[in-house]
N, C-alpha and C positions, 0 to 999 in steps of 0.2 A: 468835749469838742474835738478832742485830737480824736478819739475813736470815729467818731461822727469822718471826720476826716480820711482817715485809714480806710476803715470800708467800704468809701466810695473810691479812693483808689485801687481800694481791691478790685472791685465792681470793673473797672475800667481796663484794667488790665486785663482781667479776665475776657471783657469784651474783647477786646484788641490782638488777643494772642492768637500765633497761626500757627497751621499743623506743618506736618512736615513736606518739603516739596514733592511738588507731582511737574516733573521739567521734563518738558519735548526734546527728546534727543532722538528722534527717528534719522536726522541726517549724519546721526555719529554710526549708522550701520552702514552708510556708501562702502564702496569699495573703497575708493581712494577719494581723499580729497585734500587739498595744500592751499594755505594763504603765502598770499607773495611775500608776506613779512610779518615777522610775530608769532601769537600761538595761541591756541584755541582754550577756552574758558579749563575744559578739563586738564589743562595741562601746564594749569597757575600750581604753580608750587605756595608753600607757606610761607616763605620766603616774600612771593609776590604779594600776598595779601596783606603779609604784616606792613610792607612799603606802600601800599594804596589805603590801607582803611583809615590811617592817620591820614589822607587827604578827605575822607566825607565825616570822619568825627567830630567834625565843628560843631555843633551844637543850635538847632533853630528851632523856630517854636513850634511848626507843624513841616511837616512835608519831605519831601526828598530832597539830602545831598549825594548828588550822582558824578562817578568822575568815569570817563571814557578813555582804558589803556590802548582800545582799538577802535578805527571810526572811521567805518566803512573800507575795510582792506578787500583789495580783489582777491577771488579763492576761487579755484576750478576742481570741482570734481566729476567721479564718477559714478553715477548710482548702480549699476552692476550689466554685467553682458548680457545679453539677450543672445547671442550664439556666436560660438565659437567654431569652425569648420574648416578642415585642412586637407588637402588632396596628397597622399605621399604614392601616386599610383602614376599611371603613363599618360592617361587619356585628362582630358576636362572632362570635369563634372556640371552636370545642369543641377542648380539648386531652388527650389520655392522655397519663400518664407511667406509667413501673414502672422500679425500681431495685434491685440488692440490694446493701449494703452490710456489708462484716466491718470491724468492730473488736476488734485484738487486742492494744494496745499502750495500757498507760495514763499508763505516765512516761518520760520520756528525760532522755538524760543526757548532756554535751559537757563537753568537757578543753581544757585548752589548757598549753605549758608540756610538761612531764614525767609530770604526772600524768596514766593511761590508762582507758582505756575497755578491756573484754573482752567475748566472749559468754559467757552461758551461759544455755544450753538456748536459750528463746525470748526471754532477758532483756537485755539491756546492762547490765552494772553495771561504778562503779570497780574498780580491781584493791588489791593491798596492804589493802583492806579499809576505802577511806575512807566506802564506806556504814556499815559500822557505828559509825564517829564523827560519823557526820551525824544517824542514829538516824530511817536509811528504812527499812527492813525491819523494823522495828516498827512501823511506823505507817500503812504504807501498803501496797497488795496490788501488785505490780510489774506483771499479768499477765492478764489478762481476754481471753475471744473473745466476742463477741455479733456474731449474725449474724441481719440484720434483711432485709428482703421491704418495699416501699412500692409501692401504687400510688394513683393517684389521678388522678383528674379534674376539671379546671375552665375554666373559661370567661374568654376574653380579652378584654378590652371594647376596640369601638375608641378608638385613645389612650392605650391601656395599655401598658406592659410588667409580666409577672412574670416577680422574679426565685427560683431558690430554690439557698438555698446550705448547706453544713453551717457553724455557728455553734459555740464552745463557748467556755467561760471553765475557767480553772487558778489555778495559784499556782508558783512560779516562786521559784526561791532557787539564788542564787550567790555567787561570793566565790573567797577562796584560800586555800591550805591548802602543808603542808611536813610529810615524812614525815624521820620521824630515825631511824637505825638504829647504835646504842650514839653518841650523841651527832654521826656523819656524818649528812650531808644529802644524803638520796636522792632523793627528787622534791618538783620545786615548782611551783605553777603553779594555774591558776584552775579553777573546776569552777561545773556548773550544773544542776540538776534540773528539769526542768519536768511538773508533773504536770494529767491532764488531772481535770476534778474535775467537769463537766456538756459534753456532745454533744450535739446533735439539729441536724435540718433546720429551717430558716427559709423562710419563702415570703414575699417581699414582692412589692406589686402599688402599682405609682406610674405615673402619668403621663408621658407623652413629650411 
């Protein structure tokens, strides 16, 4: 009987075990980006984890215990310049620009640990179902394409530079979390959502 037993635990775990992560970190290439306070999943020391895990090690029969060290901080970054152009001559400069830009991604999402990242369709999301104990797909649209057209022209003074770059601010929530399945512990490990919540082009024009 204990065999009989053993095996089918085998059998279960086997089922249940996950590969290594595949986490969206496409907004960790911005140029610049800053939370008003706190600090970004990658940047949990060991330190940090060992002081958060004993708060989701409690032990339950199925599901996720999830604790949130960030929840919802304001962060601005910069996705990168689109052009940079500077007059060091006597006259103004007349300049065109034209660009088209697609956005089709409004949230991402990184793992660390055990716990994983998946595709589906055009989405990344947790696997085992830790969005729906975070309680994003109620509240937030995963998914948008806008496809925008710019052109414009302006005039460069000498001593000037403009710069024009895409700008946006989000909100940003991480932490970690521990999945239990009939009181074992299947995945554990930290997780991070960052959603984008305002985009546009910025034009600044400063002196050199």
């Amino acid at each position: 009987m204990k065999l009989i037993w053993f095996v089918l635990w085998f059998l279960v775990m086997l089922l249940f075990w996950v590969h290594p992560i595949e986490a969206n970190a496409s907004y960790k290439t911005y140029e610049s980006l800053e939370m008003a306070h706190g600090k970004l999943l990658d940047q949990f020391t060991q330190e940090d984890y060992d002081r958060y895990y004993p708060i989701v090690d409690q032990r339950k029969f199925m599901g996720w215990n999830v604790h949130k060290v960030h929840e919802n901080v304001k962060v601005s970054y910069t996705t990168q310049t689109l052009f940079s152009y500077y007059n060091d001559g006597f006259t103004p400069i007349d300049y065109q620009y034209k660009f088209d830009r697609k956005e089709t991604s409004k949230i991402g999402v990184s793992a660390t640990g055990t716990i994983s990242v998946k595709h589906q369709k055009a989405d990344k999301i947790f696997k085992n179902n830790l969005d729906g104990s975070l309680k994003l797909s109620s509240d937030f649209q995963r998914t948008t394409e806008e496809k925008e057209s710019i052109s414009m022209s302006l005039k460069v003074d000498p001593g000037t530079q403009v710069d024009l770059y895409i700008y946006g601010e989000g909100r940003i929530t991480n932490g970690v979390a521990c999945r239990y399945f009939f009181f074992v512990k299947m995945d554990r490990g930290g997780f991070e959502i960052f959603i984008i919540t305002t985009q546009y082009q910025r034009l600044e024009k400063k002196r050199i």
